[in-house]
N, C-alpha and C positions, 0 to 999 in steps of 0.2 A: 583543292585536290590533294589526295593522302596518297604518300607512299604504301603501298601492300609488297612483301616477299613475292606473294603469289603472282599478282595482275595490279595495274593498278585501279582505285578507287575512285571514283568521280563525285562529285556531288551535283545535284542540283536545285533549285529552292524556287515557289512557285507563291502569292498571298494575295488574296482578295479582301478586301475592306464587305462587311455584311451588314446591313441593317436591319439588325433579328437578335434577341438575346441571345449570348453565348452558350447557355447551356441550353438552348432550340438547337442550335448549330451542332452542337456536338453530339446531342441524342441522332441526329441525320447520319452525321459519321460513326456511331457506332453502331446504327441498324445497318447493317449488309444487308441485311435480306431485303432491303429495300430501293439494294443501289442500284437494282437496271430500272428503277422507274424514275429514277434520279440522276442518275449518270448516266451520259448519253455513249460512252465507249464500253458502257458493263452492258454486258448481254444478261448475265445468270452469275447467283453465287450461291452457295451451298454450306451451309454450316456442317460441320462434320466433327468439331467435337466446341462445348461452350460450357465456360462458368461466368459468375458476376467479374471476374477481372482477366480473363484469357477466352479464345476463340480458335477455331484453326476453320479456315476458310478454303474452300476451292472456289477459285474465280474463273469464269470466260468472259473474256475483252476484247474489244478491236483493238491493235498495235498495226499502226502502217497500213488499214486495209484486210488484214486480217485476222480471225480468230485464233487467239494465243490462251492457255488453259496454265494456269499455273496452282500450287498449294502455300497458303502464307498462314503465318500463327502472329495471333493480334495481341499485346496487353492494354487494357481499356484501365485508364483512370478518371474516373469523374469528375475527383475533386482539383485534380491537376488541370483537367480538360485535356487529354491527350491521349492517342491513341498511336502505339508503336506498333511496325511491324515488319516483319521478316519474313522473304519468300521460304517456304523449308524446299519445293521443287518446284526452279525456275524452265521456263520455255526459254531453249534456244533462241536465239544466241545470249541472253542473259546467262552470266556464272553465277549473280550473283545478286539478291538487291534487297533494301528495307528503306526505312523511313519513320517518318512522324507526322503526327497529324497534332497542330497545335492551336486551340480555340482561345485568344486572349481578348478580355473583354475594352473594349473602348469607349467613349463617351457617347457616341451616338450607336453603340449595338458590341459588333467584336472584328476580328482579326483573322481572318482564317491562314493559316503561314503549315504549307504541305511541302517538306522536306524529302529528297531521296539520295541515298547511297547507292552506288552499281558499279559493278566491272563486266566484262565483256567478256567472252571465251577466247583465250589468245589473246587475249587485246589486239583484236582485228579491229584497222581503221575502219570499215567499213559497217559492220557489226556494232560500233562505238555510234557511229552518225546515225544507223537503224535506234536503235536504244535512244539516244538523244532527243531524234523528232519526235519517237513515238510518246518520249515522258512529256516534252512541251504540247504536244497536241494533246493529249489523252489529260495533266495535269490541268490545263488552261481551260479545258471543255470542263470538267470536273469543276471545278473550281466556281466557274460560273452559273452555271445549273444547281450548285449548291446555295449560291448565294439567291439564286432566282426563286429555289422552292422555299426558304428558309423564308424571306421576305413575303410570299405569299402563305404562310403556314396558315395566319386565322384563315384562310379561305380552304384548307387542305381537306374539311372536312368534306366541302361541296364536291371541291376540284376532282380528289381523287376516289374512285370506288373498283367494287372487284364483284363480281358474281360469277355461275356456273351452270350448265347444263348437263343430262345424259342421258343415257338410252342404251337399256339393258339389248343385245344381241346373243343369237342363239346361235354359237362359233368358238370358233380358237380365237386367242387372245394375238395368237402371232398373222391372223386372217386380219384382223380387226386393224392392227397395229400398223401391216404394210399398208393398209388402202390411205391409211392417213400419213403415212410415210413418204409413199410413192405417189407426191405433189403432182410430177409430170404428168400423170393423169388424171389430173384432176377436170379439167378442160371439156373430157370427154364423158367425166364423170358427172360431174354437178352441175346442174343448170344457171347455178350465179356466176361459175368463172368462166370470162371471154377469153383469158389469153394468161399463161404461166411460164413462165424461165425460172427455171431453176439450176444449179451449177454448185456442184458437191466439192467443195477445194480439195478436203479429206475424208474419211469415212464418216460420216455421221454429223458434219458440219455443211449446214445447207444453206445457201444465199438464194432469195426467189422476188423474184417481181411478179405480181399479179393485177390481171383488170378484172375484176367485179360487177355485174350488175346491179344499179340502184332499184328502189321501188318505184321508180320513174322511170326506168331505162336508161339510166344516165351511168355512163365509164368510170369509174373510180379506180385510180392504179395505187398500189401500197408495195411497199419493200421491207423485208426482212429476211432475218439471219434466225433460223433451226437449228436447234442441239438436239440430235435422236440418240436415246437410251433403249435400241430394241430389248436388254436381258431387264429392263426396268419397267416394259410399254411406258416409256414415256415418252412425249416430243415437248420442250420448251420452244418459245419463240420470242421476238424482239422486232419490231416493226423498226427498220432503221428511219424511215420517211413517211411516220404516220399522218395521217390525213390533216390539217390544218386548224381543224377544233381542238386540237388536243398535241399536249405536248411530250407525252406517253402512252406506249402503248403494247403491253407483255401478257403473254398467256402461257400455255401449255394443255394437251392431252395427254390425259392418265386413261390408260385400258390396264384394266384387271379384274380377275376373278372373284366374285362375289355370290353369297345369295341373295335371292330374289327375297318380296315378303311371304311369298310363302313357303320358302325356305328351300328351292330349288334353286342349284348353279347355273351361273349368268357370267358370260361376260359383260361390262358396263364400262362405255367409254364417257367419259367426261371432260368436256371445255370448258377450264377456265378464262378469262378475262380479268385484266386490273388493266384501268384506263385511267390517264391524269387530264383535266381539258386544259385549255388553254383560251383564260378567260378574254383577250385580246382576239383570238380568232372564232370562237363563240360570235361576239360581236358583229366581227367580220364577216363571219360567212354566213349567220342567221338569222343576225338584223342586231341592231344596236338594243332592243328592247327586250330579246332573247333574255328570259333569267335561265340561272346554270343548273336548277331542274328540271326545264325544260330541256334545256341542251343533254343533261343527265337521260333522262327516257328517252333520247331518240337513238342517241350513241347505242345505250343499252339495247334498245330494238331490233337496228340495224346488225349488228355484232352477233345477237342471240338467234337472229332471225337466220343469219350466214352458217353459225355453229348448227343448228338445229335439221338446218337443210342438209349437211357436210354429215351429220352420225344419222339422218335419216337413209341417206344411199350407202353409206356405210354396211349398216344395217342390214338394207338390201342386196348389197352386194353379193356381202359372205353368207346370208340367208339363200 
């Protein structure tokens, strides 16, 4: 612990042993854009300004249960292996915080050793014990999820994929945008949701439970956390408790103005998907003999087949 004029400084230091080369490990930690498929408390991160050795990030994260939004500026060294960085606008109650990310290589793989510095506002007791759980829960989940995907890389190519749908609508963009915003009716709306809770902490951050119908008629319930950008149409999402096959699970809808091909204005809403499986529950829940391109087109089906149905009545709606 450091004395500061201001507040004081805390430290604290988190390391997991990987068995994956170090610089696998490090190219992981310096894709952000790939941390909510990777890290289980990153919801979304946004690159907002990047060269080969600087970054400046806006991140959304769970801390304690909730979603916390901050802006941090990264310097990446490769040949060091480490990644520094500095919130420039922290989310209350943080005043303050940065860190390092340090990749050293060991005999059987590397070292992963995730440093942070923080002060509290005030230095309120209590705001200090907030900040504390949130870095040991949030750094420990981190930490291990990295070592998890790092270890399974040669498989990364199976494991993880992403595709997309859409469906040009003749409407306002901001018609288009609430029906897929305003979840809570969805129930009434779509014929695959049996049941949706939804509950907005703050403007535009959304937590929903949903049950599903299969192609069988069988319940399927999944959880996630929405970030809506109405001046963007955009919604991001983050499945907190994706299905068992799979150990990610992140999309978003993009609505915006476009022409059509024959060069007529359209609104065109679009769902993406990026899915990671999770070759252990493959196994388990498909049969031990399941290969992971099978499991690949069914996932894809199911997901494509739910989006498809969802900008179909869309569609109809605001039609």
């Amino acid at each position: 612990m450091v004395q500061s004029s201001a507040a004081t400084t805390h430290v604290a230091e988190h390391a997991v042993n990987v068995a994956a080369p170090a610089a696998d490990v490090y190219d992981l930690v310096a894709d952000a854009q790939r941390w909510p498929d990777v890290f289980g408390p990153t919801v979304h991160t946004e690159v907002l300004e990047e060269t080969e050795q600087h970054q400046v990030l806006r991140i959304w994260a769970f801390a304690n249960g909730r979603v916390r939004d901050w802006t941090s500026r990264r310097s990446l060294d490769p040949s060091a292996r480490t990644v520094t960085f500095r919130q420039v606008v922290s989310a209350p109650p943080v005043a303050s915080m940065g860190g390092v990310w340090r990749i050293g290589e060991t005999a059987d793989g590397c070292r992963v050793t995730l440093l942070h510095d923080y002060r509290a506002i005030g230095d309120d007791p209590e705001a200090l014990r907030l900040i504390e759980t949130a870095l040991d829960t949030n750094s420990t989940a981190e930490l291990g999820a990295l070592k998890t995907t790092a270890e399974r890389l040669a498989q990364s190519a199976q494991l993880r994929f992403g595709f997309s749908t859409h469906r040009d609508i003749d409407g306002s963009p901001r018609e288009v945008f609430d029906f897929l915003a305003r979840a809570e009716s969805w129930p009434s709306r779509l014929p695959h949701v049996a049941r949706l809770d939804l509950r907005e902490e703050e403007p535009g951050v959304q937590h929903m439970t949903m049950d599903t119908y299969g192609p069988d008629g069988s319940v399927h319930t999944t959880s996630s956390v929405r970030l809506c950008f109405p001046e963007r149409g955009l919604i991001v999402y983050k499945q907190t408790a994706p299905p068992p096959v799979m150990t990610g699970h992140t999309g978003r809808w993009l609505v915006e103005s476009v022409l059509d091909d024959s060069g007529a204005p359209v609104v065109r809403a679009t769902s993406w998907h990026t899915v990671v499986l999770d070759p252990d529950g493959v196994r388990r829940v498909l049969g031990p003999s399941t290969r992971l391109a099978e499991a690949r087109a069914m996932v894809r089906r199911s997901l494509d087949a739910n989006s498809s149905a969802t900008l179909l009545r869309a569609k109809q709606f605001v039609e």
